[in-house]
N, C-alpha and C positions, 0 to 999 in steps of 0.2 A: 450551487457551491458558493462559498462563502469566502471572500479575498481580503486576508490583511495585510500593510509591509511596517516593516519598522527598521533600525538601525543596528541589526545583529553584525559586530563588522566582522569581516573574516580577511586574509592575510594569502596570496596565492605562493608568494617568496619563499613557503617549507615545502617542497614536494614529498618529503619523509612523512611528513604528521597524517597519521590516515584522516581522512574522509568519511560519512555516513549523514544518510538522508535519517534523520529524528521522524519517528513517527509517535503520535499519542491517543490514546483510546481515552474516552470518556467512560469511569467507570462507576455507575449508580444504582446502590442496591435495590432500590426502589421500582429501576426499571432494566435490569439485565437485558441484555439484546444476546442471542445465542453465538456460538462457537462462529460458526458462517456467515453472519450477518456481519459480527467483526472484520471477518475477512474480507466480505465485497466490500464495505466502507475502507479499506484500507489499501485495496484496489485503486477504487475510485478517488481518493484522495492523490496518491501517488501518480496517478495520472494529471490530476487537476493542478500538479504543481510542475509537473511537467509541458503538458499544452496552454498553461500561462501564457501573454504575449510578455511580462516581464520574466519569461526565461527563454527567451528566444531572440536574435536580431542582435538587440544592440539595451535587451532591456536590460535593467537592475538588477534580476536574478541569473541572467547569463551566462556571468563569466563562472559564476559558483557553481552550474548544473554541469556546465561542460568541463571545469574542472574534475568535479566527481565523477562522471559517465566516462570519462578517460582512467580513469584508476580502476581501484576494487570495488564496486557496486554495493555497497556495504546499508543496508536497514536494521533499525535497532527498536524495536517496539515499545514502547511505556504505555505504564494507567495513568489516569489522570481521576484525581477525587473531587468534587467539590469545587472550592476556591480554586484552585491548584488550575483545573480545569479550563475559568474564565484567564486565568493568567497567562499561560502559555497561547491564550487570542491574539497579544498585544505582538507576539515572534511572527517574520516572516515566514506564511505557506499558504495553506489552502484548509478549510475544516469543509466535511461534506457530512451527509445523513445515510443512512442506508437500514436494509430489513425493513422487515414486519413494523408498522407504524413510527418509522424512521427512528427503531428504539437506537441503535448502532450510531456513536459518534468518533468519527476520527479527523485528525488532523493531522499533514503529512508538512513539513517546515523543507524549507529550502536546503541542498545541502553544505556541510559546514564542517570545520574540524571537529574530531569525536570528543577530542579533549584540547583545552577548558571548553565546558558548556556553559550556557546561559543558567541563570541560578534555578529559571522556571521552570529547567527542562532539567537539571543536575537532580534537582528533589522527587523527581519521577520515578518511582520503578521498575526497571527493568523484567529482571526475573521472575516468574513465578504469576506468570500472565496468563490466566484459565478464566474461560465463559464457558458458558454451560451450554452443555452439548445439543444440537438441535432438537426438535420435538414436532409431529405432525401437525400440522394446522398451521402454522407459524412464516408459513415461504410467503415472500413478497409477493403481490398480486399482479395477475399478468397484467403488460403494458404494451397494448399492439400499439401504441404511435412509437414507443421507445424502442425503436431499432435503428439500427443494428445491437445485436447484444453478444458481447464478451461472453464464454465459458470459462471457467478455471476448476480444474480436476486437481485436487490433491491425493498426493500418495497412499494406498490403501497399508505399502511397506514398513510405515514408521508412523509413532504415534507423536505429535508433536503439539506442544504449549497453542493455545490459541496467538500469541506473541510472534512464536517461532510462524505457524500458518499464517497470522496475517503478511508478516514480511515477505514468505515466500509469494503468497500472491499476488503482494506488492508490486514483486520483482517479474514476476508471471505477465502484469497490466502491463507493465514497461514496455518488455518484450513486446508482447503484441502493440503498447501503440506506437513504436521505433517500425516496427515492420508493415503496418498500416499507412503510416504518413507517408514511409518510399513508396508503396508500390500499389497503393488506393487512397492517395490524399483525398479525396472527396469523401470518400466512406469514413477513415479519420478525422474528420471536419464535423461529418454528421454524427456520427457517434458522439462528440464533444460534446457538440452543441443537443444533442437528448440526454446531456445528462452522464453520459460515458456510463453506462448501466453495465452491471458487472452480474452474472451469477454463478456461485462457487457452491462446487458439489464434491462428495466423496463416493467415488464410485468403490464398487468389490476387485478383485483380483481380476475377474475378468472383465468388466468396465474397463480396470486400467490399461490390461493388455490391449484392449480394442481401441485406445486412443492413441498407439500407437506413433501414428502417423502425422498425430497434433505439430502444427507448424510453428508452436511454442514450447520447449522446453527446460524447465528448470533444473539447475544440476548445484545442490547447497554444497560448497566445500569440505562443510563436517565440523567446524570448528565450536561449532553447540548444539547439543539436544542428538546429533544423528553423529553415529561412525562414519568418519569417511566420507568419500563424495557420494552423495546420495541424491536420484532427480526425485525430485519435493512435489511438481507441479508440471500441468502439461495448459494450455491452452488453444482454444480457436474460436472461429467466428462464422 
């Protein structure tokens, strides 16, 4: 994982003005990384800027994570082209690699008011965020040193933007690793330290019913891409 900071400043004195952790995909046609590979990178990002020591204690990114985790848990997905790409390096977060020959790039920024953004991240994309759907051959290669390993199961129910999936699993990694540090800081630690290895699947109808019991799960509000409160994401370890 890959750690910048720089001087994005942000203001705690509005408690009105929402809040959102910025996330960005690195998008190259030359080497597309599939639908899922987006999404464990953006897992693993999300987490990397969370288990920070600058977002913990008394560090620099602190008071801005516990700010945000007190409100609406709000992720916003962007592409990123080119130049655009190297640019948003110089903003405080985390960039990590993920998928099949670490095509999958994302980087998960500290979080911050949703508005004004930084110009780096205003010119980003939002909307209309699609990678190409997985294909046989293509799953990361097993890593027996890399354990413990995260699962994340998305909804077989609703069909959602690669954007819309990566935030949910975003928010899926969180979960699990908020509930990992209470209650097997050590296994949180390790997992870190290999890397926070994420793998996200799409199970059928009955897959999903049989996860049932997943001790993480996701429930999206509905306020884009799904009616209604809809659970997105289930997770475990």
């Amino acid at each position: 994982m890959d750690a910048e900071s720089s001087g994005w400043p942000f203001d705690l004195g509005f408690p009105d003005v929402e809040w959102a952790m910025q996330i960005a995909v690195r998008y190259d046609k030359q080497a597309l990384p599939t639908h899922l590979e987006v999404c464990a990178a953006a897992a693993k990002a999300v987490v990397g800027v969370l288990a920070d020591p600058r977002a913990t204690g008394d560090g620099p990114w602190a008071a801005q994570v516990q700010h945000w985790r007190h409100g609406r848990i709000r992720k916003l997905v962007r592409r990123a082209r080119g130049l655009r790409w190297e640019e948003v390096q110089e903003l405080p977060g985390i960039s990590v690699r993920a998928g099949w020959q670490d095509r999958a790039q994302v980087r998960a920024f500290v979080p911050a008011p949703a508005r004004p953004l930084p110009p780096e991240l205003d010119r980003l994309q939002v909307s209309g965020t699609h990678f190409p759907d997985d294909v046989e051959g293509r799953e990361e290669p097993p890593q027996e040193h890399a354990v413990p390993l995260i699962t994340i199961a998305l909804t077989p129910h609703a069909v959602l933007s690669t954007g819309k999936a990566a935030a949910q699993c975003g928010h899926a990694a969180q979960l699990a690793w908020e509930a990992l540090t209470r209650t097997q800081p050590e296994v949180a630690r390790r997992w870190h330290a290999e890397g926070a290895r994420v793998r996200v699947v799409q199970p059928d109808v009955a897959g999903w019913r049989a996860l049932a019991a997943a001790p993480v799960r996701v429930v999206d509000a509905g306020l884009t891409e799904v009616d209604g409160p809809t659970e997105s994401a289930r997770a475990w370890w």
